[in-house]
N, C-alpha and C positions, 0 to 999 in steps of 0.2 A: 416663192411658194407656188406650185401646180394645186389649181382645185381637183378634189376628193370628187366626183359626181356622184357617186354611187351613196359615199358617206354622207356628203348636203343631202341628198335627195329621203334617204332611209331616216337622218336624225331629225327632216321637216317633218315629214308624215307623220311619224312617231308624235312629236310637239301636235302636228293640226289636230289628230285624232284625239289625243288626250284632253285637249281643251273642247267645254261645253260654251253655250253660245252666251248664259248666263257670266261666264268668265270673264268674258270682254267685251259684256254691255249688250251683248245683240237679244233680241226676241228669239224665245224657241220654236213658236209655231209650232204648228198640228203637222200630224204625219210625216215626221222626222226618223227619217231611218239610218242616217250617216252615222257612224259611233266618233262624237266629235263635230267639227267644226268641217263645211262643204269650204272647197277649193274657192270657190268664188265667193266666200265669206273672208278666206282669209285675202285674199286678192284685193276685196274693198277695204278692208284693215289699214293694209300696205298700201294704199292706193297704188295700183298698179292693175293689168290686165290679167281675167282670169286665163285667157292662154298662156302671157307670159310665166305666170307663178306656175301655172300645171307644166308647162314644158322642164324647170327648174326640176319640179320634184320627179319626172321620167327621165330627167339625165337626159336632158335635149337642151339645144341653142345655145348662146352664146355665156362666157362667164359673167357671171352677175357681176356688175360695178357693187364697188365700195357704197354709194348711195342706196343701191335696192339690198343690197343685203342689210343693212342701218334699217331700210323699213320695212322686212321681212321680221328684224328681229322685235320690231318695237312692234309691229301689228301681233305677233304672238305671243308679245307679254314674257319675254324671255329675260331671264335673270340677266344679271354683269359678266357673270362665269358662261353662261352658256350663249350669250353674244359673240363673245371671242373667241369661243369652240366654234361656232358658225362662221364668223371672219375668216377662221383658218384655215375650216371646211371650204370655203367660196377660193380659197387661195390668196387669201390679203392678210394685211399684218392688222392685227383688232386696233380700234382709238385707244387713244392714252386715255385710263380714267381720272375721274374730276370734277372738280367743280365748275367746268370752263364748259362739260361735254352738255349736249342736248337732251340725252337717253333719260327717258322716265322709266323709274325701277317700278316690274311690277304690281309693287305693294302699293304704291300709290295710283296706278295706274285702275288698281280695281276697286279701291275707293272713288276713284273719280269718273269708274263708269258706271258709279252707283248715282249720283249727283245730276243726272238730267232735266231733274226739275227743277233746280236751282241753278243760278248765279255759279259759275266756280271758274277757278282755273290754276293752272301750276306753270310756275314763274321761276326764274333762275336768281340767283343771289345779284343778279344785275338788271332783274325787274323785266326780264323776256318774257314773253309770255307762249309757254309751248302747245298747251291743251286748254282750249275753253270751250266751258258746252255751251250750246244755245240760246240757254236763258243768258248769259256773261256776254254773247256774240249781240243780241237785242238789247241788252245793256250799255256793253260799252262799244261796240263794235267789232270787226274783225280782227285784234292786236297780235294772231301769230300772221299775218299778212305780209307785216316789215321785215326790211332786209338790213343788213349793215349795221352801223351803229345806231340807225333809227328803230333798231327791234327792242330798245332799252326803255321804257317810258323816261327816268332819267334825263337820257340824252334829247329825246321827245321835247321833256316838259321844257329844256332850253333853245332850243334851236326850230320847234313847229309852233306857233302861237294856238293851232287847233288843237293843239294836246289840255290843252286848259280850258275847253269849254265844256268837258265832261265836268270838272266840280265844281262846288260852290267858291264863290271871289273871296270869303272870308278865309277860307284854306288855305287861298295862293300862298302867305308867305311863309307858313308851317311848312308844307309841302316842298317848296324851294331847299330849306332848309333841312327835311327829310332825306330831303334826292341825293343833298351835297353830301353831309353826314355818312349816311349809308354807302356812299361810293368812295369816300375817304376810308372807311373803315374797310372794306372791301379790296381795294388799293395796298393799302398796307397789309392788310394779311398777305394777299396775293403776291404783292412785291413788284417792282420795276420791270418792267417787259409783260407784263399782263395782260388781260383783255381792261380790264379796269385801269389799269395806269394810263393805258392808252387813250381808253373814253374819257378817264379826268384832262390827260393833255389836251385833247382834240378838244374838250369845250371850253380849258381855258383861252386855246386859242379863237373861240369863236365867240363867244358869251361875256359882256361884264358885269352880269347880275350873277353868272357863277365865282367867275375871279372873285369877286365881293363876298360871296358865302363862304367861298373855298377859303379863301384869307383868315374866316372867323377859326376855323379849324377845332370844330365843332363838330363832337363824336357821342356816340350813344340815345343819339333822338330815335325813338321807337314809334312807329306808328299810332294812330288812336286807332279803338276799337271801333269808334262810331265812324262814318263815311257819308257824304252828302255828295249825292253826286245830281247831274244837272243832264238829265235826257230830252233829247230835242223831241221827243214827241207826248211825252208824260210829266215832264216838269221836274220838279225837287225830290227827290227819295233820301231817306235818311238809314242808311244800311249797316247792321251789324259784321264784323269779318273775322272770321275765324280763323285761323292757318295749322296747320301741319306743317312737321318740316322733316324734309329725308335728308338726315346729315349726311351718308354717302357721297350723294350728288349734291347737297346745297340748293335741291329745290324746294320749294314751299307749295303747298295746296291753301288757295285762297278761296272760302267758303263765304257767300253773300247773304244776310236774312235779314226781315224785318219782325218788328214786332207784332204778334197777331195781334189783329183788332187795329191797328194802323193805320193811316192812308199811305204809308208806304206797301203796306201788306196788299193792299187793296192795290197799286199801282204795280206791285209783281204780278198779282194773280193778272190781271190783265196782261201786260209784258208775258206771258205764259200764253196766253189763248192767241192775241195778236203776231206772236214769233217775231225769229230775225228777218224772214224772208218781208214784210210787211213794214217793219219799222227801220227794215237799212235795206 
């Protein structure tokens, strides 16, 4: 496939100018005269350089890779259908869609850039974690940072002993027992040759406190609502979690609160003033 230059460039514009800055979480600010979204908004979207993105939309430089057109299309909040019209447009063949892919559909994506003031984030049916705001990054930490099969908390909770000092020790063996459950069940949907088959093989080769869960084969453990997690600079919080789920993709939006009047409550409002940049 030869990229379209003309076509990419005409059907970005189109998308940048349509969207307002409300759309995708940003401030509008005073004396905004772009009709739409400026170049170097979407540029920090995509994390990518405002030259690069503006040379794209004038039909200059080099053909965008597979990976900047993936963060072209996520920074603009672009459907399923109009990803793979952009893949085509760039001159590449679109991802296979799925439950396996990274891609947050926009409808979740503009609930969760409503959410800044809270805990949140969206996770893939194998426990990745793709999007977390701030408050979730002061939380729990940086969790889309991981690469490989350490991007799963799952594969985390067996194989890093620091994956378990986020929650309380009465958890640990529910939790164990969550991880395995939910990857078994996962697994089997999925089927053999998987991303999942392959994360259960790889830990029963490394883990014998999963071989041991895995053995009970023990399906339908559901999370609890309540969450106690253990931050190294605020101590015990007791969190409520809410999810969403986009069955499309199989991802989940994980929403964090406490109850007002709390000392949880009171241990977020702080967590909020204090930020990530201070406590990690």
């Amino acid at each position: 496939m030869e990229i379209d230059r003309a076509g990419l460039a005409e059907f970005l514009r189109h998308r940048r100018e349509s969207l307002q800055p409300e759309d995708v979480g940003l401030p509008r600010g005073q004396r905004r005269r772009t009709s739409g979204l400026r170049r170097e908004e979407v540029a920090a979207l995509c994390h990518m350089s405002t030259d690069y993105y503006s040379r794209i939309e004038r039909e200059r430089g080099p053909q965008p890779s597979e990976q900047m057109i993936a963060a072209i299309a996520q920074g603009l909040h672009l459907s399923l259908d109009e990803r793979d019209h952009v893949f085509r447009l760039a001159g590449h063949t679109p991802p296979i869609r799925g439950a396996s892919g990274d891609y947050v559909s926009p409808g979740m994506l503009r609930i969760f850039d409503r959410l800044q003031d809270t805990p949140a984030e969206i996770v893939t049916e194998l426990g990745e974690s793709l999007r977390q705001t701030p408050l979730a990054v002061a939380l729990t930490g940086d969790l889309t940072a991981y690469t490989g099969p350490a991007r799963s908390i799952g594969y985390r909770w067996f194989t890093d002993p620091a994956a378990r000092e986020l929650y309380a020790p009465e958890d640990h063996a529910f939790l164990t027992r969550l991880w395995v459950s939910g990857l078994r069940e996962v697994a089997t949907l999925r089927g053999p040759g998987s991303k999942a088959a392959h994360l259960a093989e790889s830990l029963l080769a490394q883990s014998e406190e999963f071989r041991q869960a895995w053995n009970l084969h023990e399906v339908g453990i559901r999370p609890r609502e309540t969450k106690h997690f253990r931050h190294p600079e605020l101590g015990d919080l007791e969190l409520s979690c809410q999810t969403l789920l986009d069955p499309a993709q199989s991802h989940s939006l994980l929403v964090y609160t406490a109850v007002p009047g709390s000392e949880s409550a009171e241990k977020l409002a702080l967590l909020s003033v204090l930020g990530a940049q201070v406590l990690r």
